[in-house]
C-alpha positions in Angstrom: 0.0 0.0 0.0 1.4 3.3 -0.5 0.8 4.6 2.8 0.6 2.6 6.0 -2.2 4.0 8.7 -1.1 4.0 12.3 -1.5 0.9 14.1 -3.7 2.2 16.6 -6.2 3.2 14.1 -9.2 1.6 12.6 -7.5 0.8 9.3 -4.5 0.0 11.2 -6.6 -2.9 13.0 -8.2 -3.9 9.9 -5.0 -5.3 7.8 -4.4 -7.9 10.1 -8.0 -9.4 9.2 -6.7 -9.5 5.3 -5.9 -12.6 3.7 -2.2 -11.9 2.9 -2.7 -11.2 -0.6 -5.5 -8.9 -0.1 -3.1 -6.9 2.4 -0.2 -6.7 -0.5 -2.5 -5.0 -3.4 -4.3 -2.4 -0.5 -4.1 0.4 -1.1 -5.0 4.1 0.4 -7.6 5.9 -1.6 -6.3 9.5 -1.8 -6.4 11.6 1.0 -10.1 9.7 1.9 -9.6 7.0 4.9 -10.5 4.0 3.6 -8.5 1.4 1.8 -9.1 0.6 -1.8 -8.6 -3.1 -2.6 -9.8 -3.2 -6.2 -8.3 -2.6 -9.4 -11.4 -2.0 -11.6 -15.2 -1.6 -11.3 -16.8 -4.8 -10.7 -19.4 -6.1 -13.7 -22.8 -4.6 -12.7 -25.9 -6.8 -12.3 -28.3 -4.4 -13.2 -29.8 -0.8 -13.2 -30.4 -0.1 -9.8 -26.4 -1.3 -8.7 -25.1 1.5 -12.0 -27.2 4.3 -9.9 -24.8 3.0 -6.6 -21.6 3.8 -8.7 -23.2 7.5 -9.8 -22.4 11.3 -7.9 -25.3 11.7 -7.4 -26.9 8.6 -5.2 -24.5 8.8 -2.5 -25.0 12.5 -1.4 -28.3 11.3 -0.9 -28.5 7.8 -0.3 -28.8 8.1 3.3 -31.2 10.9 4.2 -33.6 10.6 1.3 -32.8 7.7 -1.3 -32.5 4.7 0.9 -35.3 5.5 3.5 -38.1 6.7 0.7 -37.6 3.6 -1.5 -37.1 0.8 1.6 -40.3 2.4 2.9 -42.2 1.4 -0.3 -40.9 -1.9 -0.4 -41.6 -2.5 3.4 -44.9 -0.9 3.4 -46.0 2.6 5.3 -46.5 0.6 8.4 -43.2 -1.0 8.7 -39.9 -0.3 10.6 -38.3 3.5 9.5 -34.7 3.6 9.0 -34.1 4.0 12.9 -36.0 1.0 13.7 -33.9 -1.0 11.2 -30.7 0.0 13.0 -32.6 -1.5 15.9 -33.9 -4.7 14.4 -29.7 -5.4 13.0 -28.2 -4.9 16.4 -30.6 -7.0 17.8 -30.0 -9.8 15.4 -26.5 -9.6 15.6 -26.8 -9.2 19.7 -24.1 -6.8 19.8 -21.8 -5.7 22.5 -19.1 -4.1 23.3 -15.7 -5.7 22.1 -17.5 -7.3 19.3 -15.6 -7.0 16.1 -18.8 -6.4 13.1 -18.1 -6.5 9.4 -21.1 -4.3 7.4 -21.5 -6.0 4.2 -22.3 -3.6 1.6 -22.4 -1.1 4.1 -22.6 2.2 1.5 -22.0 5.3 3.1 -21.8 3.8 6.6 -24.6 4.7 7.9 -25.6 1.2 10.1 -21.8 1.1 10.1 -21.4 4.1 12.4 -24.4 3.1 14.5 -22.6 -0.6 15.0 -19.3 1.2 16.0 -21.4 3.1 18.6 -22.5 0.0 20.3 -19.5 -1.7 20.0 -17.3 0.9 21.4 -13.2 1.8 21.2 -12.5 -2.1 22.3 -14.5 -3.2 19.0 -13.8 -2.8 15.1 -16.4 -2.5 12.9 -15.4 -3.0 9.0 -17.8 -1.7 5.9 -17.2 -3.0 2.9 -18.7 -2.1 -0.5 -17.5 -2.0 -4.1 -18.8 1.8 -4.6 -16.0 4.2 -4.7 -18.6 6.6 -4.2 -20.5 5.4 -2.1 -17.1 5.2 1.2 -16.2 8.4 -0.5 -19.2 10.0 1.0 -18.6 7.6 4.2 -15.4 8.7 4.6 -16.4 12.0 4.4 -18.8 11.8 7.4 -15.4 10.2 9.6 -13.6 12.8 8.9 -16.1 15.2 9.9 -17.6 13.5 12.9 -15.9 10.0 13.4 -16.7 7.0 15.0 -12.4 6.3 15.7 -13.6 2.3 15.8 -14.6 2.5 11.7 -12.7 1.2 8.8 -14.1 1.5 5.5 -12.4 -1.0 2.8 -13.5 -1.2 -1.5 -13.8 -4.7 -2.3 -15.7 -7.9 -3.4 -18.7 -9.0 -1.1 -19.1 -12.3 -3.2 -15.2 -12.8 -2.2 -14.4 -11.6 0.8 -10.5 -10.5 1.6 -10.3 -11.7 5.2 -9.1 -14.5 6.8 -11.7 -17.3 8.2 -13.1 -16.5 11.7 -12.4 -13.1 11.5 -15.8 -11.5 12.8 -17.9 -11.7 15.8 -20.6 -10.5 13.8 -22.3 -9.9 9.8 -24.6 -7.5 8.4 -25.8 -6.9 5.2 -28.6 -5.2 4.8 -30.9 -4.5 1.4 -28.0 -5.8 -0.7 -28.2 -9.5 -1.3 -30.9 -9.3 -3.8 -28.1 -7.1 -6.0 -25.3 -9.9 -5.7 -24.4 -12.0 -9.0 -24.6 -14.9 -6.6 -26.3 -13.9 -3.7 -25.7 -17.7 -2.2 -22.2 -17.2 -2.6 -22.2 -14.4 -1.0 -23.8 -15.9 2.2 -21.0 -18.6 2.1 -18.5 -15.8 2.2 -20.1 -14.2 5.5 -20.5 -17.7 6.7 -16.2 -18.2 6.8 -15.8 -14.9 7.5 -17.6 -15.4 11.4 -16.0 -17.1 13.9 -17.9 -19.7 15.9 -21.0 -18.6 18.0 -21.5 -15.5 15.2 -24.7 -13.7 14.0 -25.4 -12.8 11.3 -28.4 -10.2 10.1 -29.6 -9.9 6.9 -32.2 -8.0 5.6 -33.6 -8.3 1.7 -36.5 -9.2 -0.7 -38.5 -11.4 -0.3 -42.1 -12.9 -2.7 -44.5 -14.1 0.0 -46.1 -17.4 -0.6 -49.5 -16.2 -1.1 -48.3 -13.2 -3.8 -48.9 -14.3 -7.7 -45.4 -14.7 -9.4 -46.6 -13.5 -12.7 -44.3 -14.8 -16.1 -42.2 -11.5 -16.1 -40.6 -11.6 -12.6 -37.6 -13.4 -13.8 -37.8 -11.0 -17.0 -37.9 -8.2 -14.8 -35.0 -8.9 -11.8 -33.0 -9.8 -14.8 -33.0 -6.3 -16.2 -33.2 -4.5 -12.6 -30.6 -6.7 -11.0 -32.5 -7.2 -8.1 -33.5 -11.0 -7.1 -36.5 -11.7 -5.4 -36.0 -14.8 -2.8 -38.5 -17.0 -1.7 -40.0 -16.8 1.4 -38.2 -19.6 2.8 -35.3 -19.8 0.9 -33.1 -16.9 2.8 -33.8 -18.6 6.0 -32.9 -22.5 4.6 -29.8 -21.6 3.3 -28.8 -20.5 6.6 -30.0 -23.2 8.2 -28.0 -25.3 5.5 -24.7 -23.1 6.1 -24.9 -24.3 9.8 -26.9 -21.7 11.4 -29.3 -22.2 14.4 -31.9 -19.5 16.3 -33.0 -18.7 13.1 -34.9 -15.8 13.5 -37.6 -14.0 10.5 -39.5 -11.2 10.1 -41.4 -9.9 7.1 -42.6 -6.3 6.4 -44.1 -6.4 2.8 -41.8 -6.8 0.6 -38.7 -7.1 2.7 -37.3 -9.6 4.8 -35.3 -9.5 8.2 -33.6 -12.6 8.7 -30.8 -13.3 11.1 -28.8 -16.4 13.3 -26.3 -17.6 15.1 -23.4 -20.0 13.9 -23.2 -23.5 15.6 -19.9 -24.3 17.4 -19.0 -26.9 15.0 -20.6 -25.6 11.6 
């Protein structure tokens, strides 16, 4: 990398959880603090991931993009975005010391609320493959912290740490947007060390709603997957999690568990 952070810092606590030939090709993004592991612009699944890689989403991703379009999908009468913050910690059952990796994590906004809870003896890592996205998080730690954060660019279908590196996995309204969302829970799967949560939160087609001929026409050219409404919650079972816990708010999902000792 072309410039090491301090050991003491968030960054500086976060190399050590790279695989060692993630570590070798990291490398500072400019004068922003996070650590850029990729070379190019992953291949996009879809419209709605281009508008995640645009100027414009990330300035407001977080106040007004994010909370307008989740409330439509999880109906007027479910959880706001405060409430989803709520619904993650408690899935994940944080505390402090906990380290927390926040898959997909965009500007960090669940990120900073994690490294809250967690306090100065935790880490919480975000990743995301959006330059723009941690350009606009790292914007907001440099103007009002959390010290505990570190933002990193890379691949949440291949994750660049080492096995049994968290206590802890979010990923919130992002799986549905993954080439291969399964994958991807294989990857938070390693990534957790025994005894870990993990919290989820994504689409969902409830069992009684028609599925119509042009849904696979039409997550094909949005790039969003609709899972079934038991299939988020098998394949954790079948990944080797236990205390399975759902909740659905229309069109959205909350799923989360806990990783067997063993698994």
């Amino acid at each position: 990398m072309t410039k090491a952070p301090r050991k003491d810092s968030a960054l500086g606590r976060a190399l050590p959880l790279l695989r060692p030939e993630a570590r070798k090709k990291a490398r500072a993004a400019g004068d922003t603090p996070y650590l850029d592991l990729l070379e190019d612009d992953l291949e996009s699944t879809g419209a709605t991931q281009d508008l995640m890689n645009t100027g414009v989403v990330p300035q407001i991703y977080e106040r007004w993009w994010r909370p307008a379009l989740g409330q439509v999908a999880k109906g007027f009468t479910g959880p706001g975005m405060q409430e989803e913050i709520r619904i993650a910690r408690l899935l994940l059952g944080l505390r402090p010391g906990d380290g927390v990796l926040d898959v997909a994590c965009g500007p960090g906004n669940f990120s900073r609320a994690f490294a809250r809870v967690v306090g100065d003896s935790g880490l919480v890592v975000g990743l995301d493959a959006s330059a723009t996205m941690l350009e606009r998080g790292a914007s907001e730690l440099r103007r009002s912290g959390p010290d505990n954060l570190a933002l990193i660019r890379g691949d949440a279908t291949d994750l660049p740490f080492v096995d049994e590196s968290f206590d802890a996995v979010c990923c919130f309204a992002a799986l549905h947007l993954f080439d291969d969302p399964l994958g991807g829970l294989d990857e938070m799967t390693r990534v957790l060390t025994p005894g870990g949560r993990i919290a989820v939160m994504t689409s969902v087609q409830r069992k009684l709603a028609p599925r119509g001929p042009f849904k696979p026409i039409s997550e094909r050219l949005s790039g969003m997957r609709v899972f079934g409404q038991d299939e988020v919650a098998e394949a954790l079972e079948h990944r080797g999690f236990a205390d399975i816990h759902q909740r659905l708010s229309g069109l959205v999902q909350f799923v989360g568990g806990r990783l067997a000792v063993g698994a």
